[in-house]
C-alpha positions as CSV (number, residue, x, y, z in Angstrom):
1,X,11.7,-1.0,3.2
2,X,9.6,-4.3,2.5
3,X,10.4,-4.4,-1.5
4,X,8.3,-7.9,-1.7
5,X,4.6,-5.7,-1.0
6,X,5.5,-4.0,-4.5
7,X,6.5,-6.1,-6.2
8,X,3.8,-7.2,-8.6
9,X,3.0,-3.3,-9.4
10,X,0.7,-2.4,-12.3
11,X,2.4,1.1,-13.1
12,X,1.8,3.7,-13.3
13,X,-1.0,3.5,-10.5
14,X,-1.8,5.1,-6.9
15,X,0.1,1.8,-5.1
16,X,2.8,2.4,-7.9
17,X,3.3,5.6,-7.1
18,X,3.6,5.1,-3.2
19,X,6.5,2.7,-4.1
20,X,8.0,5.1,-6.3
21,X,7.7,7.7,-3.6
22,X,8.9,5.0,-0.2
23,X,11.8,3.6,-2.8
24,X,13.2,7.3,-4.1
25,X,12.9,8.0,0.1
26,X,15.3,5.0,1.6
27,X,17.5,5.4,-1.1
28,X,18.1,9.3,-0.7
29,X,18.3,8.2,3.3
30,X,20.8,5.6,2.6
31,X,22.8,7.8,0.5
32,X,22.8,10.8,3.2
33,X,23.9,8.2,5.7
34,X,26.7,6.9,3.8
35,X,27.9,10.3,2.9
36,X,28.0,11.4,6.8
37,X,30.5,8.3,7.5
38,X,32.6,9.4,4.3
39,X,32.5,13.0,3.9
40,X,36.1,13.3,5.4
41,X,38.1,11.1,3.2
42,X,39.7,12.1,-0.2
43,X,37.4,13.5,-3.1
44,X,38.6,10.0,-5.1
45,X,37.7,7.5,-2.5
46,X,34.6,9.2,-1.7
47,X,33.4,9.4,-5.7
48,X,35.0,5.6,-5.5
49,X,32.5,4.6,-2.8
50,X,29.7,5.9,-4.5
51,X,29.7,4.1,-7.1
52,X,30.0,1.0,-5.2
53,X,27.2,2.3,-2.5
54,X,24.8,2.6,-5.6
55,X,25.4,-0.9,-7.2
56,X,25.5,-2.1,-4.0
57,X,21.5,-0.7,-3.4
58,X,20.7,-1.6,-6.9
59,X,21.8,-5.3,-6.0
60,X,19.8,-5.2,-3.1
61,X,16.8,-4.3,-4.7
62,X,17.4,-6.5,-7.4
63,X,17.6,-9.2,-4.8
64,X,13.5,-9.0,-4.4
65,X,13.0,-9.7,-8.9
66,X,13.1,-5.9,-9.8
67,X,15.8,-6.4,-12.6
68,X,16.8,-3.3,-12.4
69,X,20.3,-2.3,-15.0
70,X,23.0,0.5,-15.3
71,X,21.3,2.7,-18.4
72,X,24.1,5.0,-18.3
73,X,27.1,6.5,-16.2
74,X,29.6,9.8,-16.2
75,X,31.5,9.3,-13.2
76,X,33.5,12.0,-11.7
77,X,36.0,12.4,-9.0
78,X,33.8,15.8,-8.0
79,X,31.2,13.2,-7.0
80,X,28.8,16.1,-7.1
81,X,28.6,15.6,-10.6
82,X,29.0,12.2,-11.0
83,X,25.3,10.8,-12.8
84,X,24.7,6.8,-12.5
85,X,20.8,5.7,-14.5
86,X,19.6,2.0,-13.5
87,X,16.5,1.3,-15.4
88,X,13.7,-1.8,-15.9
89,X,10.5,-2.3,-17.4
90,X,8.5,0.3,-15.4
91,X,10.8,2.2,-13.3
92,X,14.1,5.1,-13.9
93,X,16.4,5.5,-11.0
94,X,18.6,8.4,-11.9
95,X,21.5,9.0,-9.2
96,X,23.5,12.5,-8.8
97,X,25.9,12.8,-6.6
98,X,24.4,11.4,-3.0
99,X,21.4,11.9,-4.2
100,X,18.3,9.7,-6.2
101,X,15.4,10.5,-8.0
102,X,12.8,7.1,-9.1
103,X,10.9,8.3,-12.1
104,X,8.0,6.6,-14.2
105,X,9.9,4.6,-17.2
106,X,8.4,6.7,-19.8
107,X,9.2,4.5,-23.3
């Protein structure tokens, strides 16, 4: 994903919104990736490497100006239930389990 064509976004707006939709899509692909080369280790060091997969993505998007910071967290050795919320000026990107979901910042 080329994070420098969005990133002086007016949101919400129609080219906000296809970054919304091509960001919430390579993180949910990274994220399925990961979880096939993991799925057979223990429940701990899979839940372990999740949270270091998703700072790790959040760094890397961050990399590009996005600014993006942990909102909130409830970690969980059944990783299934484990909730991570990054956060900036315009955009939410709530994390549960393996999977993301990019929302409009709504405050």
């Amino acid at each position: 994903m080329d994070f420098r064509k969005y990133r002086n976004l007016n949101l919400p707006s129609e080219t906000g919104y296809e970054f919304l939709l091509e960001l919430q899509q390579f993180l949910n692909k990274e994220l399925f990736d990961f979880f096939l080369e993991i799925k057979s280790e223990s429940r701990e060091r899979v839940s372990r490497d999740l949270i270091k997969k998703v700072e790790q993505l959040i760094d890397q998007i961050n990399e590009y100006g996005y600014n993006f910071y942990r909102a909130h967290y409830s970690g969980d050795v059944d990783y299934e239930n484990s909730e991570q919320t990054f956060c900036n000026k315009s955009l939410n990107i709530h994390f549960h389990g393996f999977t993301a979901q990019v929302s409009w910042d709504k405050w």
